[in-house]
N, C-alpha and C positions, 0 to 999 in steps of 0.2 A: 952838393950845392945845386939850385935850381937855374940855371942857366944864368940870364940876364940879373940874375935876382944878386948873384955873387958880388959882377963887375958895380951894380946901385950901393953896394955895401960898401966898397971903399973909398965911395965920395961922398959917402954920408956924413953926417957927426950926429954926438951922443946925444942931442937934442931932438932927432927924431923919434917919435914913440911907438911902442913896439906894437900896439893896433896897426899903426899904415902901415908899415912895413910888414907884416904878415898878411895884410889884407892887399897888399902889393903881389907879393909874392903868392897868394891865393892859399894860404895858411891861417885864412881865420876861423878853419873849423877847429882847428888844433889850437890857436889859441882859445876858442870858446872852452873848449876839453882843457885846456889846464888851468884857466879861470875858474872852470864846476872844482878841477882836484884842487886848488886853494881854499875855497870854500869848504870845500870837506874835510879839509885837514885841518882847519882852524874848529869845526863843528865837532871833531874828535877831538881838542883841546876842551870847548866849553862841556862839551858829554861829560868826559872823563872828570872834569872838575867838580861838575854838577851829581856824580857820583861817589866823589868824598866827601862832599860839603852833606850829602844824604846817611853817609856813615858815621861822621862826626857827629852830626846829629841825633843819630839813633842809638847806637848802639857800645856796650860796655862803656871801658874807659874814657871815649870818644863823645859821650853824651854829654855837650859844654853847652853847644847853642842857645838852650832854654834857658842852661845857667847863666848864661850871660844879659838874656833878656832881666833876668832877676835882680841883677846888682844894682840898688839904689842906694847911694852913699851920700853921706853928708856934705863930703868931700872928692874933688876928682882923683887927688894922689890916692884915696883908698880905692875909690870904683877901678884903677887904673892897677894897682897892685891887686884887688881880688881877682880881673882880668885877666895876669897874667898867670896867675895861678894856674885859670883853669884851661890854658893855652900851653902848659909842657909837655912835656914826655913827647914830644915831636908831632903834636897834631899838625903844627904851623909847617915845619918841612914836608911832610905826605901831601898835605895841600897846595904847598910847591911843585915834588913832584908829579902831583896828578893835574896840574894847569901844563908841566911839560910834557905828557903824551909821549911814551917814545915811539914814535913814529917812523921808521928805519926802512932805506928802500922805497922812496916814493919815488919815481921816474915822468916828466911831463912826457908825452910824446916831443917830436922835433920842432921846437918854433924858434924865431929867433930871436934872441935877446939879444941888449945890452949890458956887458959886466966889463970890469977897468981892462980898458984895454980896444979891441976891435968887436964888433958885431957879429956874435957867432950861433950856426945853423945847429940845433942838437937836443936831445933831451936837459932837461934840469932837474937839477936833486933837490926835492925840498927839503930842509934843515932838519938834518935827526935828531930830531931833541932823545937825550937821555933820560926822562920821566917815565913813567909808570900809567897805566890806567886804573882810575880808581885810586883807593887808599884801604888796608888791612879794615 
């Protein structure tokens, strides 16, 4: 802990936001730095999406996109049933997984947050999602 920075923590409440308080504590290059790794891990979700949604597209089994643009029906129940046709064989989960990224092991440097509970000084893990990059 940073000296004076500890004893400001215990009279604080969870309504303080975690800019002052790092920029109190003279931690706001570190939170600038884990501001950019939020940004970048969200940017490896839309990558990764934006790279099945280009496989679905193109190639083998995976070529629905176009088909889709195509369906003109008389009726919606049928556009709606040709639709899902060409949406099995698991295009719609890959595309799940690939908007979850797995992402594993991301570390901020030390800033300090609020999580239930007290105000604590320390790296944070961002959420390892179990998805994939991309899709076959």
């Amino acid at each position: 802990m940073r000296g004076g920075c500890e004893v400001r923590t215990c009279k604080v409440s969870g309504s303080l936001n975690v800019h002052d308080l790092n920029s109190a504590c003279r931690d706001s290059v570190a939170l600038g730095t884990f501001k950019d790794l939020v940004e970048a891990h969200e940017h490896e979700h839309q990558n990764s999406l934006n790279e099945c949604v280009g496989t679905v597209n193109r190639f083998g089994h995976y070529g629905r996109l176009g088909a889709i643009e195509a369906i003109v029906a008389s009726s919606r129940d049928l556009a709606e049933r040709e639709a899902k046709k060409l949406w099995t064989n698991g295009v719609y989960a890959d595309l799940l997984k690939a908007a979850e990224t797995n992402q594993d092991n991301q570390w901020s440097g030390d800033i300090w947050t609020w999580r239930p509970g007290p105000w604590r000084d320390g790296p944070v893990l961002l959420w390892p999602h179990d998805g994939k990059r991309g899709c076959p």
